[in-house]
Each structure stands twice: as structure tokens, then as C-alpha cells.
N, C-alpha and C positions, 0 to 999 in steps of 0.2 A: 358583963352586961353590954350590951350594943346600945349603938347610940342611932336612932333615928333622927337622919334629915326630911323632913316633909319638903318636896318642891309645891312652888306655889302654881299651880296649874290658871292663866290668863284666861280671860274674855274678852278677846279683841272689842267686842260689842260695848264693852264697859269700860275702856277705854280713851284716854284726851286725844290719842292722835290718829282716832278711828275717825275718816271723817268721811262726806261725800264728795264725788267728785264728779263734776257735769259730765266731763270728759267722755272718762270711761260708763258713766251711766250705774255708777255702784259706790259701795263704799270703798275705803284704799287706807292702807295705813300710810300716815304721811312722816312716818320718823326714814331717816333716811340711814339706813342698814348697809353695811358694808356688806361683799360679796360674799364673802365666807358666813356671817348671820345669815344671811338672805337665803344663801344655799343649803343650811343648817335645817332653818324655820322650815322652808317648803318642803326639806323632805321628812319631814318629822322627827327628826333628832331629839331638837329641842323643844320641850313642853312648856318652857314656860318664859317668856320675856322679858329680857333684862331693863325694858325700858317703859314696861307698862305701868301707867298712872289711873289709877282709878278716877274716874268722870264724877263730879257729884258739880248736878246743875243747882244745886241749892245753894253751894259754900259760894258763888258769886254774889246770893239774895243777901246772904248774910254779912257780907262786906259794908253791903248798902246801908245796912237797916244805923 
């Protein structure tokens, strides 16, 4: 029997370190990728991100309360 690894396939869009930037006039990821990641990611290699955090604007509400 085989053993299935599911990768987790990211949404930079759902992401903490998606952020905008005046700058560029867009969004940018702002974790800062070494050159071998960075060369990986852009050319599609890699599907899935090793440093993506899921964004939930509510668990800050929650802190509050």
C-alpha cells in the first residue's frame, strides 16, 4: 500500500505576510526569501510555502474581547 503525502497548495492572498506596498503600487510578500526559495517559487517548482500563515482578521477581535 502507498502512502499519500498531500502538499498543501498556499494562497498568498490568505496570507500574514501578503501585504501592500505604496511603493510598487501592489501587493508583495514581505517574508524575505533567500535566493534559492525566491528562484524555486518564481519558477514554479515549489507549490506550496514553507512560511505561509493563514491571515484571520478576527483572532486579533478575539484577543480583545
Amino acid at each position: 500500500m502507498k502512502k499519500t503525502i498531500k502538499k498543501q497548495v498556499t494562497n498568498c492572498e490568505s496570507c500574514v505576510f501578503y501585504d501592500y506596498d505604496e511603493d510598487y503600487e501592489g501587493y508583495v510578500c514581505t517574508m524575505n526569501l533567500d535566493q534559492d526559495e525566491l528562484g524555486r517559487f518564481l519558477s514554479g517548482q515549489t507549490f506550496s510555502c514553507p512560511y505561509y500563515r493563514f491571515y484571520d482578521e478576527y483572532k486579533s477581535v478575539h484577543k480583545q474581547i
